[in-house]
C-alpha positions in Angstrom: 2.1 42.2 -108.6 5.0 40.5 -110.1 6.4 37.5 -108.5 9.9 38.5 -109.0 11.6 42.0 -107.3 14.1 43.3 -109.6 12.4 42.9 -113.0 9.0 42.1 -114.2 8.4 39.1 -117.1 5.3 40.0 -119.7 4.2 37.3 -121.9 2.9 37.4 -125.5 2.3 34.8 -128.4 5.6 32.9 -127.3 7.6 35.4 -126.5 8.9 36.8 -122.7 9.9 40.2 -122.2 11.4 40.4 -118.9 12.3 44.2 -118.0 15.7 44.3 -115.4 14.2 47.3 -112.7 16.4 46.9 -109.5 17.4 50.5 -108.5 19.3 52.4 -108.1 21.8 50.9 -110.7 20.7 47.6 -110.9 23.3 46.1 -109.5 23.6 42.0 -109.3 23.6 41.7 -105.7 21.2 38.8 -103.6 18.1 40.1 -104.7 18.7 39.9 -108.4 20.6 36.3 -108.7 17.2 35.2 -106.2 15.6 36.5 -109.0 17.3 35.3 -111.5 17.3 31.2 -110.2 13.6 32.0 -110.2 13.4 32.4 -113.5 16.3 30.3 -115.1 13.9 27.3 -112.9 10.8 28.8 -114.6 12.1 29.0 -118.0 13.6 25.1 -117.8 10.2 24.2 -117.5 8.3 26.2 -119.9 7.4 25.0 -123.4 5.2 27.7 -124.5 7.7 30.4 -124.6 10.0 30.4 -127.5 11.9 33.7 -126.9 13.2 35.8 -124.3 14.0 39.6 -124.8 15.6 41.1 -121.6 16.0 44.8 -121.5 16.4 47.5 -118.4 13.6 50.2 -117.3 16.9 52.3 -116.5 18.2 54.3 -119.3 21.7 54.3 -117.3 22.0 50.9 -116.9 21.4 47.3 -118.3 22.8 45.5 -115.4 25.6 47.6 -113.4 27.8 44.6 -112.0 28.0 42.1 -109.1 27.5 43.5 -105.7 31.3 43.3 -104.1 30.1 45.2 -101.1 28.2 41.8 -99.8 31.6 40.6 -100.7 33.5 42.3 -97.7 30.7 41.5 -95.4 30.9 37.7 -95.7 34.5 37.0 -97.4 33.3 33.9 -100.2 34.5 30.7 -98.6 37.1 28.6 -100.8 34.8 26.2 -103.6 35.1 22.7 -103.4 37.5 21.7 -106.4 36.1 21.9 -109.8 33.1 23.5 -108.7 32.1 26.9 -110.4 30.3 29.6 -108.3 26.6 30.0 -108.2 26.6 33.1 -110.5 29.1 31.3 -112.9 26.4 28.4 -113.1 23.6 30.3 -113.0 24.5 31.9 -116.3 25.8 28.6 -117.8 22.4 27.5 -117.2 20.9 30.5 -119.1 23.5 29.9 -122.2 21.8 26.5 -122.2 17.8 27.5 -121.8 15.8 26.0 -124.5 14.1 29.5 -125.1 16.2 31.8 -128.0 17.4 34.7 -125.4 18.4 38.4 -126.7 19.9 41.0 -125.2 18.9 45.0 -126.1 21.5 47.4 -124.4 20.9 50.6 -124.1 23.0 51.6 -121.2 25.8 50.4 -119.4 26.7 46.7 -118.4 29.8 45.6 -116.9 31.3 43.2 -115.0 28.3 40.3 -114.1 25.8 42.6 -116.4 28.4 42.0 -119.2 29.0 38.3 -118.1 25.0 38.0 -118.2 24.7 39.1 -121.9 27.7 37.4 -122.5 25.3 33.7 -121.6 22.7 35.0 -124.2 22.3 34.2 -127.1 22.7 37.2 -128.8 23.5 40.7 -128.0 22.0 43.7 -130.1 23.2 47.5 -127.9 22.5 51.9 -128.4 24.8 52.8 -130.9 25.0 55.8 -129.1 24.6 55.4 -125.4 25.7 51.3 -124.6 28.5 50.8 -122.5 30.3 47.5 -122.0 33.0 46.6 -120.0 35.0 43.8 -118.0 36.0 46.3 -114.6 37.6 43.3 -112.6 41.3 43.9 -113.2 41.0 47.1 -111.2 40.5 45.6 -107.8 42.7 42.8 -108.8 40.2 40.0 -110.2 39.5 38.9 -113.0 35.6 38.3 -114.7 34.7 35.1 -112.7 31.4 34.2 -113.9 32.4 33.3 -117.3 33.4 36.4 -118.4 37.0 35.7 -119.4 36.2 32.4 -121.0 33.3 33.5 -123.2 35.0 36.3 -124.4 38.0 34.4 -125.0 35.7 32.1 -127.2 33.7 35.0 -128.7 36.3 37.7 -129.3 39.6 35.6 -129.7 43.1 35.5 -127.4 44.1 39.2 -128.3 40.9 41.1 -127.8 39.7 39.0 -124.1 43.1 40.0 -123.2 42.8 43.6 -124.2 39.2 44.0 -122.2 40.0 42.1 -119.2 43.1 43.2 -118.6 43.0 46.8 -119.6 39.3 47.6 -117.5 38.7 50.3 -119.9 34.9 51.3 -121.4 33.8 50.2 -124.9 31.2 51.8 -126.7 28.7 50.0 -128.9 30.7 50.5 -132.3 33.7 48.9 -131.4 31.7 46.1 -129.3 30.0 45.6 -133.2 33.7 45.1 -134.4 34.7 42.9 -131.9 32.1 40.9 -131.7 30.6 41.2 -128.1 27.3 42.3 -129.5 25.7 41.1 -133.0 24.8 44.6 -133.5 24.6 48.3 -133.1 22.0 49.8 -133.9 20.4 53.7 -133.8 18.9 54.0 -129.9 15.3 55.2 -131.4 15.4 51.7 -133.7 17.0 48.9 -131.0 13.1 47.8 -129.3 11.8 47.7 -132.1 14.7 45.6 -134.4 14.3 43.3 -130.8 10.8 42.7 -130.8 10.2 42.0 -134.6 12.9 39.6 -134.5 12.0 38.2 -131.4 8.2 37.3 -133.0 10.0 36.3 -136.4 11.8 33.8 -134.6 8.5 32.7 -132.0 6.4 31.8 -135.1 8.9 29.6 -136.7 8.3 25.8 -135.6 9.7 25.2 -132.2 11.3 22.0 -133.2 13.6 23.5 -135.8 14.4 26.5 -133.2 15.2 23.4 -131.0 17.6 21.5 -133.4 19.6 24.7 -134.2 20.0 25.3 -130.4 21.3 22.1 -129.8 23.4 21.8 -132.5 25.3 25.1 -131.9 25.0 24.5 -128.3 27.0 21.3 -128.8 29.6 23.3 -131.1 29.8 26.3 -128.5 29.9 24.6 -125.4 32.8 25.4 -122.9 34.9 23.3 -121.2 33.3 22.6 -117.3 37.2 22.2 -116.1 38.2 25.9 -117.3 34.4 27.6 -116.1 35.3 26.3 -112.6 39.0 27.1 -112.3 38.0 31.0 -113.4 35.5 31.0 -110.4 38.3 29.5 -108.0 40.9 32.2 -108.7 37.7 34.7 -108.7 37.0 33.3 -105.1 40.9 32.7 -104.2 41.6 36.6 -105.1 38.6 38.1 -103.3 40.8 37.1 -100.0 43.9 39.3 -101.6 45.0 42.5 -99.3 45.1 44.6 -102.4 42.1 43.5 -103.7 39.8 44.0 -100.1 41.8 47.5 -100.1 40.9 48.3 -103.3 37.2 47.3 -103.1 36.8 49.8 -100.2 38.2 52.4 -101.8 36.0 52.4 -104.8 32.5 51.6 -102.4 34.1 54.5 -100.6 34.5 57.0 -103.6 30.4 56.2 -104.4 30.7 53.2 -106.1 27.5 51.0 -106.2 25.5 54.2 -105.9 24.1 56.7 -108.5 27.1 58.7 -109.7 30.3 59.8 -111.2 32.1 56.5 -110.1 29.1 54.4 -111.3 28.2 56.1 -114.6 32.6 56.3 -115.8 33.8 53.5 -113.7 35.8 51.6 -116.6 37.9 55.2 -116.5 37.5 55.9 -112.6 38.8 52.9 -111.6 42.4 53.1 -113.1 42.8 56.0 -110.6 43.4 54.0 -107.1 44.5 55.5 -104.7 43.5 59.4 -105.6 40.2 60.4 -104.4 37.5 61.3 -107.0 36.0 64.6 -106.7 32.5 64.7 -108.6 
C-alpha cells in the first residue's frame, strides 16, 4: 500500500517515478499538497535517488489546478509580510531538490498543475493532447504560487503577460515555442523519451549532476521579496467581491468535477456570467 494518497512513488536504479492519481481530476486540494510536503521532506533526505519523473495515471489530466472551493470555506487569512504561502514554498522547495526532476504531460495542467511543472526542472508534454494554462485572471487573481514569476523568468515580459492575463489554453506546440516545456514530442514516444533520459542522467556521477544543479540553481534563483508579494496579492484578492462571486459561479457551472467546464476551462472561463450548457 503506498504511503501517500494521491500518487504512488516506484523506485529503480536511482531513479523515482512518482505517478499523480487523485481523482476525479486531480485537483491540488489538502490531500495532494499533504502529499506533496511528504515527499518534498522525503526527497531532501534521500541520496540514493538521482531523478525524479512525475507523470498522471489520468489521461485527462496532469494536475487540474488548486482547489478554490476549500477557498470559500475558510477565506485564506492575510500572510505575515514577506512570507510566501505554503503552496508557493512548497514548490520553491521542489525547484531546489537535489534530485534532477522532469515533467511528462500528457493532459491538461493549469493553474497550480502548471505552477508545479513550472518548479521542475524540465518539462517534456503530448504533442497532441497537453494542455497548459495560467486560468487565474478569470476569477480575478493572478498565478500565486510562483506562476507569474517563473514564467516571467522562463518565457520573458511579453509572453507571462500574454498567458496570465489572457487565461486562454495552449497546446503543446506553441508551449515548445515559448519555452514552458523543453519539448513536444509524439504522445506514443513521451514515456519512453522520459525514462531513457531519466536513467541517462541516473548513471552519470552524482557529484557532477550535483555541481550543475547548483550552479544553475544559483543563476536561476528568484528573488524571495517578489515570490512572497505574488502570494500576498494571491491571498489579498481571494477576499475580493468579484473574485468570491466568480469562484461560485464556475464551482457552480461543474467546475472541479469531471466535465465540460473542467476539460475547456481556459475557454469556459471567459464566459462569466452566462450559464454553460454541456
Amino acid at each position: 500500500m503506498s504511503e501517500y494518497q494521491s500518487f504512488t512513488r516506484d523506485d529503480h536504479e536511482g531513479v523515482a517515478v512518482v505517478r499523480f492519481n487523485h481523482p476525479p481530476i486531480n485537483l491540488v486540494d489538502r490531500t495532494m499538497v499533504i502529499d506533496l510536503l511528504r515527499l518534498a521532506q522525503k526527497l531532501e533526505g534521500d541520496t540514493q535517488t538521482k531523478v525524479v519523473i512525475f507523470r498522471s495515471d489520468n489521461a485527462d489530466y496532469f494536475l487540474a489546478h488548486y482547489d478554490l472551493g476549500s477557498q470559500l470555506d475558510a477565506l485564506p487569512v492575510a500572510l505575515a509580510p514577506g512570507t510566501p504561502s505554503l503552496l508557493s514554498a512548497l514548490f520553491t522547495r521542489f525547484s531546489r531538490l537535489s534530485q534532477v526532476t522532469i515533467g511528462e504531460l500528457s493532459g491538461r495542467a493549469r493553474g497550480a498543475g502548471s505552477e508545479f511543472l513550472l518548479a521542475l526542472d524540465m518539462r517534456f508534454a503530448s504533442r497532441e493532447t497537453a494542455v497548459l494554462c495560467q486560468p487565474e485572471i478569470g476569477v480575478g487573481l493572478l498565478p500565486g504560487a510562483g506562476g507569474t514569476v517563473r514564467l516571467t523568468q522562463l518565457l520573458g515580459r511579453g509572453r507571462a503577460l500574454e498567458i496570465c492575463l489572457g487565461g486562454e489554453d495552449f497546446d503543446a506546440t506553441t508551449a515548445e515555442l515559448y519555452g514552458w516545456i523543453n519539448r513536444a514530442l509524439p504522445g506514443e514516444q513521451l514515456s519512453s523519451f522520459c525514462d531513457a533520459l531519466a536513467r541517462r542522467i541516473a548513471g552519470f556521477p552524482a557529484g557532477g549532476i550535483g555541481n550543475v544543479k547548483a550552479v544553475v540553481e544559483r543563476v536561476s534563483t528568484l528573488d524571495k521579496e517578489t515570490l512572497a508579494d505574488e502570494s500576498q496579492r494571491f491571498v489579498a484578492d481571494m477576499h475580493a467581491p468579484e473574485t468570491l462571486d466568480r469562484v461560485k459561479w464556475m464551482l457552480a457551472q461543474g467546475g472541479q468535477h469531471q466535465g465540460a467546464m473542467e476539460l475547456d476551462l481556459g475557454e469556459l472561463l471567459a464566459r462569466y456570467p452566462q450559464p454553460i450548457t454541456p
